[in-house]
KOLTORVO-548063 format. One record per residue (C-alpha): residue number from 1; residue in one letter; z negated, x negated, y negated. Coordinates in steps of 0.5 Angstrom, whole numbers. Each point is the difference from the previous one (the first is absolute). Last residue first. Layout:
! KOLTORVO-548063
@num=NUM&residuo=A&pz=Z&px=X&py=Y
...
This chain:
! KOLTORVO-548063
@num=333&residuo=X&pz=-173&px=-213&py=-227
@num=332&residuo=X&pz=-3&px=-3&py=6
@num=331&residuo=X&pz=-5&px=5&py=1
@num=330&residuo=X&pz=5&px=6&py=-1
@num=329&residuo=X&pz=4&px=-2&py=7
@num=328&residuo=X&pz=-8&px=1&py=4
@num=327&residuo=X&pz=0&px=7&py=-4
@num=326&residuo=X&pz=6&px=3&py=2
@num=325&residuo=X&pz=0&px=-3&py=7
@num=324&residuo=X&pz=-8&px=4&py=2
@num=323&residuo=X&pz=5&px=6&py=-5
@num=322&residuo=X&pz=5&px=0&py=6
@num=321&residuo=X&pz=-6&px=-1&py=5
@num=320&residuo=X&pz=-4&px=6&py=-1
@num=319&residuo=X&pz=-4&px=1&py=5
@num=318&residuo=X&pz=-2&px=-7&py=-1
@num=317&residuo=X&pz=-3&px=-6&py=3
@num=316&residuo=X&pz=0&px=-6&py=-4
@num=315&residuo=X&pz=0&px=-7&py=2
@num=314&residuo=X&pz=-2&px=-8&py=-2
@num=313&residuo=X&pz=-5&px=2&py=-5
@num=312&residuo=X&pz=0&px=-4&py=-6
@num=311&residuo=X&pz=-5&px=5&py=-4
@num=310&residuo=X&pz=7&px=1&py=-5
@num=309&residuo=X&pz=2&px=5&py=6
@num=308&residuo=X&pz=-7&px=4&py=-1
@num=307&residuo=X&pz=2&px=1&py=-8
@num=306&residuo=X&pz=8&px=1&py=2
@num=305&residuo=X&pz=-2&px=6&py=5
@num=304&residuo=X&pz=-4&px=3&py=-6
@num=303&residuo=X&pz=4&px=-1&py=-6
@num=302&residuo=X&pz=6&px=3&py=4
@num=301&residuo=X&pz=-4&px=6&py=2
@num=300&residuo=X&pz=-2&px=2&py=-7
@num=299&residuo=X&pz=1&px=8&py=3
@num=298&residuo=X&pz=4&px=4&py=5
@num=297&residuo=X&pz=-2&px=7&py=2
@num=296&residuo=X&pz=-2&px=3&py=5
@num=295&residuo=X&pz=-8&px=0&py=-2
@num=294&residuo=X&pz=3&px=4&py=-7
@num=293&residuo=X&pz=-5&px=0&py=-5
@num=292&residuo=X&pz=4&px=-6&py=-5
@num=291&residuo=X&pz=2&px=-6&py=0
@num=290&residuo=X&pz=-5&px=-4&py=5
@num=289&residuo=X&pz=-1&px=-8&py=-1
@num=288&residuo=X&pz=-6&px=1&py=-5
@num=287&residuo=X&pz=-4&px=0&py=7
@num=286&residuo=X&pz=2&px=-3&py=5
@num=285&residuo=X&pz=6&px=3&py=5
@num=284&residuo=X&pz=0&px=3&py=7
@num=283&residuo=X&pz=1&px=8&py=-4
@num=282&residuo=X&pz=4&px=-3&py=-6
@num=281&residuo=X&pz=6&px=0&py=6
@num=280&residuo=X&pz=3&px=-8&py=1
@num=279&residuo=X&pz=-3&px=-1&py=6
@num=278&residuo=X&pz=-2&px=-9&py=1
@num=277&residuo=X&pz=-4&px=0&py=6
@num=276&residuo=X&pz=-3&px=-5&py=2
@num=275&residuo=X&pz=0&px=-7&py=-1
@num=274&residuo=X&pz=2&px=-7&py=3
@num=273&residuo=X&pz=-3&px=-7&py=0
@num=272&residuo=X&pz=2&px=-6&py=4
@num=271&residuo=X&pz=-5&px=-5&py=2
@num=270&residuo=X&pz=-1&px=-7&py=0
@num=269&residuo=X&pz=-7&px=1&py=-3
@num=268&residuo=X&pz=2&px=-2&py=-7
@num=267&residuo=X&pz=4&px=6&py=1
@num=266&residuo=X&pz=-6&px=4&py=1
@num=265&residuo=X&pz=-3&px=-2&py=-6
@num=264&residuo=X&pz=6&px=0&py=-4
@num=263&residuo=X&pz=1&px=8&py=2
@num=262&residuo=X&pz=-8&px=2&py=0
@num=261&residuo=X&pz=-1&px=-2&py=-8
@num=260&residuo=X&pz=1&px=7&py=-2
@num=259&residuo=X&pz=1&px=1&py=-7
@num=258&residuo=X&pz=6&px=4&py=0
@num=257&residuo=X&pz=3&px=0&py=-7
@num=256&residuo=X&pz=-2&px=7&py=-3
@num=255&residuo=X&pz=5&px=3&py=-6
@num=254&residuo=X&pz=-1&px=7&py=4
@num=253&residuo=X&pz=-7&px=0&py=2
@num=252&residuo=X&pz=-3&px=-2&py=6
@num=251&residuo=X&pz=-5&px=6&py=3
@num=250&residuo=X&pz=3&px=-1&py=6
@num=249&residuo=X&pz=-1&px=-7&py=1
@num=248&residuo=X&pz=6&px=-4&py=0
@num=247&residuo=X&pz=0&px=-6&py=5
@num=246&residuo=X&pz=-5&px=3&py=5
@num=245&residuo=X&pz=2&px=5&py=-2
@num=244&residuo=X&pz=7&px=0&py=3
@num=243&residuo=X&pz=-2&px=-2&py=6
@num=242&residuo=X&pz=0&px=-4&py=3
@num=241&residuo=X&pz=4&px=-4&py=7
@num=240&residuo=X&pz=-1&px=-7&py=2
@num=239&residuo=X&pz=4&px=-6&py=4
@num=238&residuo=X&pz=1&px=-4&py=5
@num=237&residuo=X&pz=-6&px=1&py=4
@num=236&residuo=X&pz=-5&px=-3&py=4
@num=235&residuo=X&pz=-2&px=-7&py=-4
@num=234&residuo=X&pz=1&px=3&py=-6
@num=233&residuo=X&pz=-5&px=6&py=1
@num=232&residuo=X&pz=-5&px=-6&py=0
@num=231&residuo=X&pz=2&px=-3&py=-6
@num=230&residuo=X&pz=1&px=6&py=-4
@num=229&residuo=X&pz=-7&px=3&py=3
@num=228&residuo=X&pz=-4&px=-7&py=-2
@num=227&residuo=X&pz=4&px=2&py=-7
@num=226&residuo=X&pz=-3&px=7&py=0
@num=225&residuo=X&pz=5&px=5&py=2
@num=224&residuo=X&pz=-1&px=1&py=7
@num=223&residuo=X&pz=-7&px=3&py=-3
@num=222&residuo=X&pz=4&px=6&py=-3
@num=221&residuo=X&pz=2&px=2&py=5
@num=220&residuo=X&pz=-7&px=2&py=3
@num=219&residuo=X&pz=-3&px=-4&py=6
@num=218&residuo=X&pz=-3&px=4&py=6
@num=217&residuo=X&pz=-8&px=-1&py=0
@num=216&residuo=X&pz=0&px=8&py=-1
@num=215&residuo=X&pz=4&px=0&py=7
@num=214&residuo=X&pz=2&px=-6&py=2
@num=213&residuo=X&pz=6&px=1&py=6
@num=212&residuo=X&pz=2&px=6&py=-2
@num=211&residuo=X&pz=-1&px=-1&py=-7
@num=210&residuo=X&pz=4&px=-6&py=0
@num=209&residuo=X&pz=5&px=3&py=3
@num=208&residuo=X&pz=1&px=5&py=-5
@num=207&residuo=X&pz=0&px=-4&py=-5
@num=206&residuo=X&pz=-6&px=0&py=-6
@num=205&residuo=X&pz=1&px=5&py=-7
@num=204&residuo=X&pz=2&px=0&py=-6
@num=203&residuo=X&pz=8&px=-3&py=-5
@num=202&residuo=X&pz=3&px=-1&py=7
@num=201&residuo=X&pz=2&px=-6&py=4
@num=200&residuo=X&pz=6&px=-1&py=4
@num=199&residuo=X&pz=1&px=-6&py=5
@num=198&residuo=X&pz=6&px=-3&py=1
@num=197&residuo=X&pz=3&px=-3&py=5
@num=196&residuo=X&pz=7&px=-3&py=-1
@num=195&residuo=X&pz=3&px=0&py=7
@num=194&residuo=X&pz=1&px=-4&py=7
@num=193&residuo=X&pz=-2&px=5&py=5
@num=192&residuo=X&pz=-3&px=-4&py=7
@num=191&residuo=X&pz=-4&px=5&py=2
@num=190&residuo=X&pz=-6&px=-3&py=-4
@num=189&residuo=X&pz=3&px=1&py=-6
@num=188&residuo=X&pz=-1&px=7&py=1
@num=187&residuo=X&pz=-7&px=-1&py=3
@num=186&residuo=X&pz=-1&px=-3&py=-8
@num=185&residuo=X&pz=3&px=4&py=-4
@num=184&residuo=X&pz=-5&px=6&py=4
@num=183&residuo=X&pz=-5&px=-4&py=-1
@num=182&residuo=X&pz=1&px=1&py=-9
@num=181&residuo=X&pz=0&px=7&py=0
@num=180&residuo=X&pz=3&px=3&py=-6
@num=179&residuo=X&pz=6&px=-2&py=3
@num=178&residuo=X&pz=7&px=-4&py=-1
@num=177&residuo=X&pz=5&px=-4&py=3
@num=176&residuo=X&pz=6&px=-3&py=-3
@num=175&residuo=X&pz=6&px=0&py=3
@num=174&residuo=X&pz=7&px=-3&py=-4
@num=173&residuo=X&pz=-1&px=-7&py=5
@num=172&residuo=X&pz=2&px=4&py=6
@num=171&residuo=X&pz=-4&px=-4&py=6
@num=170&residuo=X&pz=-3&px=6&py=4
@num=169&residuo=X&pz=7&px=5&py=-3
@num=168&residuo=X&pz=4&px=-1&py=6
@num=167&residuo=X&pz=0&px=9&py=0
@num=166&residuo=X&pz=-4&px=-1&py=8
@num=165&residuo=X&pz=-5&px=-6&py=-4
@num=164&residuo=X&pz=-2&px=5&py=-6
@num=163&residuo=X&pz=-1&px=6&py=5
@num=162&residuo=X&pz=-5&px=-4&py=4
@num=161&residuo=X&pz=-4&px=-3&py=-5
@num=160&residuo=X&pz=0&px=6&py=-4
@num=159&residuo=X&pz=-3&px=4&py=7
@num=158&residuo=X&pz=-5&px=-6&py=1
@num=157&residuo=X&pz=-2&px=0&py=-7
@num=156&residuo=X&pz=-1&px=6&py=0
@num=155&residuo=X&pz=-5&px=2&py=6
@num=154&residuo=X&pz=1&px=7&py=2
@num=153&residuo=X&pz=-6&px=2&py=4
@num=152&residuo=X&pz=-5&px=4&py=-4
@num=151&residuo=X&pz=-4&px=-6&py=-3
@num=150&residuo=X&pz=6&px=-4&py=-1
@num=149&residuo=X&pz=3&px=5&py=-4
@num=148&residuo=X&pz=-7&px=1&py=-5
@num=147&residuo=X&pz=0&px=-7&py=0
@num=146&residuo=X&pz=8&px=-2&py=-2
@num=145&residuo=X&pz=-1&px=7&py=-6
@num=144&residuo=X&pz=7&px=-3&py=-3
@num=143&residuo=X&pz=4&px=-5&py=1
@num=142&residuo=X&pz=5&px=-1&py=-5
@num=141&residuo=X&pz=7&px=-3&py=0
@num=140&residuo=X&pz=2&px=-5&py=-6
@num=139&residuo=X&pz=8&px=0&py=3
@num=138&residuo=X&pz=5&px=-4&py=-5
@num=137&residuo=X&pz=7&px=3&py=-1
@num=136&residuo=X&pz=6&px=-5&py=1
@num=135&residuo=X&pz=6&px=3&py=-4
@num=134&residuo=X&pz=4&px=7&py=4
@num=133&residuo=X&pz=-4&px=2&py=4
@num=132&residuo=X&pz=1&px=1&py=8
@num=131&residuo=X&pz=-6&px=-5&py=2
@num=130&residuo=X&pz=-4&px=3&py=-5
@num=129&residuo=X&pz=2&px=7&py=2
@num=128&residuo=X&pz=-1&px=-2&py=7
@num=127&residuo=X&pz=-7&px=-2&py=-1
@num=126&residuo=X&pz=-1&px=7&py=-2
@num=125&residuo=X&pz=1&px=3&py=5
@num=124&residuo=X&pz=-5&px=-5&py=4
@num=123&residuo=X&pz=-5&px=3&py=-3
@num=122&residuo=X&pz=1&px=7&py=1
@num=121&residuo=X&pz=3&px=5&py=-6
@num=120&residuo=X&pz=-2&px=7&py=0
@num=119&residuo=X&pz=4&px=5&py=-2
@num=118&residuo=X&pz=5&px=2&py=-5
@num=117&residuo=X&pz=2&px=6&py=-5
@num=116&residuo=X&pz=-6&px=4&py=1
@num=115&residuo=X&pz=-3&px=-2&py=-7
@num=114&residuo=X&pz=6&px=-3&py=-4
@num=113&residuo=X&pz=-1&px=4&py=-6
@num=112&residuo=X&pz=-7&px=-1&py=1
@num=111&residuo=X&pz=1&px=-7&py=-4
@num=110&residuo=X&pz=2&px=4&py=-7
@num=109&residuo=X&pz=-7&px=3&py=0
@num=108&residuo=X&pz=-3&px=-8&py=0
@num=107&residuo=X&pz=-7&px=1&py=-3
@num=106&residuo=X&pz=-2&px=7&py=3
@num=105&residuo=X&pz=4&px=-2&py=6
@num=104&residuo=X&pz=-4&px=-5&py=2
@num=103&residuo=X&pz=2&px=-2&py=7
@num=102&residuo=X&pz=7&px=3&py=0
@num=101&residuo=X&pz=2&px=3&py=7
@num=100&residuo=X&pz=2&px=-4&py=6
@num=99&residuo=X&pz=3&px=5&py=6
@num=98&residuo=X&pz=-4&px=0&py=7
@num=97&residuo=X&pz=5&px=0&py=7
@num=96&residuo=X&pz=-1&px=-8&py=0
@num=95&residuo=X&pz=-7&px=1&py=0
@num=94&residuo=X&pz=1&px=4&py=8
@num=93&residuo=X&pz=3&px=-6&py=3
@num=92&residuo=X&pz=-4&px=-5&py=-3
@num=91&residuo=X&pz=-6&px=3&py=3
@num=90&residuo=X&pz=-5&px=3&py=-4
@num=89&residuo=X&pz=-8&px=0&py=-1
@num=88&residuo=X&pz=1&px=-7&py=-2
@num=87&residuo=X&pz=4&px=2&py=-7
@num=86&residuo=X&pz=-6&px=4&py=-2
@num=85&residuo=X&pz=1&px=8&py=-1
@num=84&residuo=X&pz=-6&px=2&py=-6
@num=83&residuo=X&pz=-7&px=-1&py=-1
@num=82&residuo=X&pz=-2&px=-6&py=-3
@num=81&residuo=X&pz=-8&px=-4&py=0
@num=80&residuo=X&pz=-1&px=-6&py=-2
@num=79&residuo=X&pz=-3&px=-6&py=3
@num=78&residuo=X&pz=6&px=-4&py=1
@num=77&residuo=X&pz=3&px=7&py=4
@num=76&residuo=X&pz=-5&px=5&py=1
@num=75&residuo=X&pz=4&px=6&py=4
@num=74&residuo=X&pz=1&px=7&py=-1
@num=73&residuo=X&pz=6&px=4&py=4
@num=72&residuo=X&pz=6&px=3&py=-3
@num=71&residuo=X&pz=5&px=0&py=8
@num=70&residuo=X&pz=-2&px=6&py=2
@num=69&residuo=X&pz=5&px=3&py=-5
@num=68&residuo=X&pz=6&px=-5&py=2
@num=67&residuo=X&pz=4&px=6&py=3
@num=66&residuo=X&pz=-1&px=4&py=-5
@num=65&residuo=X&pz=4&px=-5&py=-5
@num=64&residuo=X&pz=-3&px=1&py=-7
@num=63&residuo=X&pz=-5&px=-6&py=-1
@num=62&residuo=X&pz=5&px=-5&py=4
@num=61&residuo=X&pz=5&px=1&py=-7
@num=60&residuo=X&pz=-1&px=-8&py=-2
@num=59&residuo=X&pz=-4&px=-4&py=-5
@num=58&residuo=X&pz=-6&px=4&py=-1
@num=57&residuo=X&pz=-2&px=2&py=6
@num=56&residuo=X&pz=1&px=-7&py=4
@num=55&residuo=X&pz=-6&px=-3&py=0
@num=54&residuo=X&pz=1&px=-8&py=4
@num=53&residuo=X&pz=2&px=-1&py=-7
@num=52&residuo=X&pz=5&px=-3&py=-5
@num=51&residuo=X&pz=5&px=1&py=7
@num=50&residuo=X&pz=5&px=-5&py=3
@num=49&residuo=X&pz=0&px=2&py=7
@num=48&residuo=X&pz=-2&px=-5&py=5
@num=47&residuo=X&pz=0&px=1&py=6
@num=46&residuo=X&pz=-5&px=1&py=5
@num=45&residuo=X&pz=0&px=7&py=4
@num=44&residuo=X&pz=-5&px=3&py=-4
@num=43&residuo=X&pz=4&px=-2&py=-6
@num=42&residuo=X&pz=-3&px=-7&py=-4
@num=41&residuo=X&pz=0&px=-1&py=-8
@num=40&residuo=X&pz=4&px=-4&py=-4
@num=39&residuo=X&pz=1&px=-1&py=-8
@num=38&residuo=X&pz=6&px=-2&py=-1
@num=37&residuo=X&pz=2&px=-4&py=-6
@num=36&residuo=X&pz=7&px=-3&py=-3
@num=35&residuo=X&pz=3&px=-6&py=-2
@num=34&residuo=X&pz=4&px=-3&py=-6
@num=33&residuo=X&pz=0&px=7&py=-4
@num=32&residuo=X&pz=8&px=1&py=-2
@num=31&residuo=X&pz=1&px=7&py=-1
@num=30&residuo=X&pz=4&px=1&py=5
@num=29&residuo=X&pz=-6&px=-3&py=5
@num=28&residuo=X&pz=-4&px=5&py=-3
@num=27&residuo=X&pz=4&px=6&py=1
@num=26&residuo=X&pz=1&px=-2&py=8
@num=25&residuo=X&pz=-7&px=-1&py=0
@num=24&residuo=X&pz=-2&px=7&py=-3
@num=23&residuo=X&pz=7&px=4&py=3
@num=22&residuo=X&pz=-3&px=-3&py=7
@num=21&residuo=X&pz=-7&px=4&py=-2
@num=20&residuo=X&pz=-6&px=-4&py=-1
@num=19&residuo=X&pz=-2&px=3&py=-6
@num=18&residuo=X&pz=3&px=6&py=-3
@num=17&residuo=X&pz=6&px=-2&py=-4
@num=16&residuo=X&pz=0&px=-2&py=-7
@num=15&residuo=X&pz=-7&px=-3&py=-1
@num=14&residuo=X&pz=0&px=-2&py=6
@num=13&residuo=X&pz=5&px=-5&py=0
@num=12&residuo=X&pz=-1&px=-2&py=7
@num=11&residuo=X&pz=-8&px=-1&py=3
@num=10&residuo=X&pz=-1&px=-4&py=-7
@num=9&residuo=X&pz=6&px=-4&py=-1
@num=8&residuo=X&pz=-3&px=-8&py=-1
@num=7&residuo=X&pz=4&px=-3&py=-7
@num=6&residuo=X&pz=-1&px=-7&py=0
@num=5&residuo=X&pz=-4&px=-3&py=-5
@num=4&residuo=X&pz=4&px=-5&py=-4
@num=3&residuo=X&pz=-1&px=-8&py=0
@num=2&residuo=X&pz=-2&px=-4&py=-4
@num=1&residuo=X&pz=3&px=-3&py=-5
């Protein structure tokens, strides 16, 4: 029989705490998730701190602390334009005194009963939790934004390298590394980091190193998922991230049977396949998969996660991974 998909803890068990947090990951890790994913992005000083994005507005109390009001700018990160507290405009001496809060509040009320309990984590933090854990706990850290970054001074793959090889992590066989961004994979290999690298493909649109680098001629995700884009991507990278509806379209109704043949392809191609997001409230899912008018609530949850794991993808991540393991366990009744 062929392997389960493990269950990847998307930013902590974000479903329950807010994203990120110490209570997220240290909820995950009790709840059994066989790794964790960070997402991480750089202060003004160079370390790494494990954010969702480099905009800070939605995540932690930065925009009612008056010391940090002339801190709101205007920047074009990968093309878009954000206004709000960028992580880069800090020291990590001044976002240590920052609070989490709740990113969707209107979704996962539940979670801002946390908001202000606890700070921001730093990369190296968090590599601490793992190595203090109870059970052996993988790590899929992602990079994000890597062409922005470098552009402004703070290259990532340097900085993760660096804080990878201090905390004797550079040769740790529960590491995966993942971005948006395949070059960024690379230069972090480069620096002598022995990893899983992964290379994560969204359902539109082209990576933004690519369109640093080609402008209009730049390659759009979906070319790296021809065959020849397979057999190429397998000679850079161990592994592929989608998501999920590239699996499971939108629109899939409530007795669909993935039809993507993307999982098989790719396996032939010598690489591994994840997905994501698995959420579990009837705003994230399918249509005819909802309960009820209620965003908030959970809907047909279970008959999603398992559809997307039938594909025979190797990992799922998950906000909420308790319900990730509930439906894995349901595929071998």
């Amino acid at each position: 029989m062929k392997a389960l998909p493990i269950v990847i803890a998307h930013r902590g068990a974000s479903g329950y705490r807010p994203e990120h947090t110490r209570a997220a990951y240290e909820l995950a890790i009790a709840m059994g998730a066989d790794a964790v994913e960070p997402d991480l992005v750089a202060t003004r000083d160079g370390v790494l701190v494990v954010r969702h994005e480099n905009e800070i507005g939605g995540t932690t109390d930065v925009a009612s602390r008056p010391e940090f009001a002339g801190r709101r700018a205007m920047k074009f990160v990968d093309g878009a334009k954000h206004t709000g507290w960028f992580t880069e405009d800090f020291t990590w001496e001044e976002l240590s005194t920052l609070r989490a809060i709740e990113r969707i509040p209107k979704v996962r009320e539940a979670n801002s009963a946390w908001n202000g309990r606890e700070g921001i984590l730093r990369f190296t933090d968090l590599l601490a939790m793992l190595d203090s854990a109870p059970r052996p706990v993988g790590l899929v850290a992602e990079i994000k934004h890597a062409t922005y970054f470098a552009s402004i001074g703070l290259p990532l793959d340097e900085l993760l390298a660096a804080e990878l090889t201090a905390a004797g992590w550079q040769d740790d066989q529960r590491l995966t590394v993942e971005s948006f961004e395949k070059s960024v994979l690379a230069k972090v290999r480069d620096r002598g980091i022995h990893a899983r690298f992964v290379f994560l493909i969204d359902a539109k649109g082209a990576p933004a190193d690519e369109v640093a680098a080609n402008g209009k001629k730049a390659r759009e995700y979906a070319d790296f998922l021809t065959p020849d884009g397979l057999a190429a991507l397998a000679e850079e990278v161990d592994g592929i991230s989608l998501h999920k509806r590239l699996l499971l379209p939108k629109d899939a109704g409530p007795k669909s049977v993935a039809e993507s043949t993307i999982v098989a392809e790719a396996h032939a191609a010598g690489l591994a396949v994840y997905c994501w997001t698995l959420r579990a409230e009837n705003k994230f899912l399918g249509r005819g998969l909802t309960k009820g008018p209620d965003a908030a609530a959970l809907g047909s949850w279970k008959r999603e996660f398992t559809t997307i794991m039938r594909t025979g993808v190797d990992g799922v991540f998950a906000d909420q991974p308790d319900l990730a393991i509930e439906a894995r366990a349901s595929l071998l009744d």
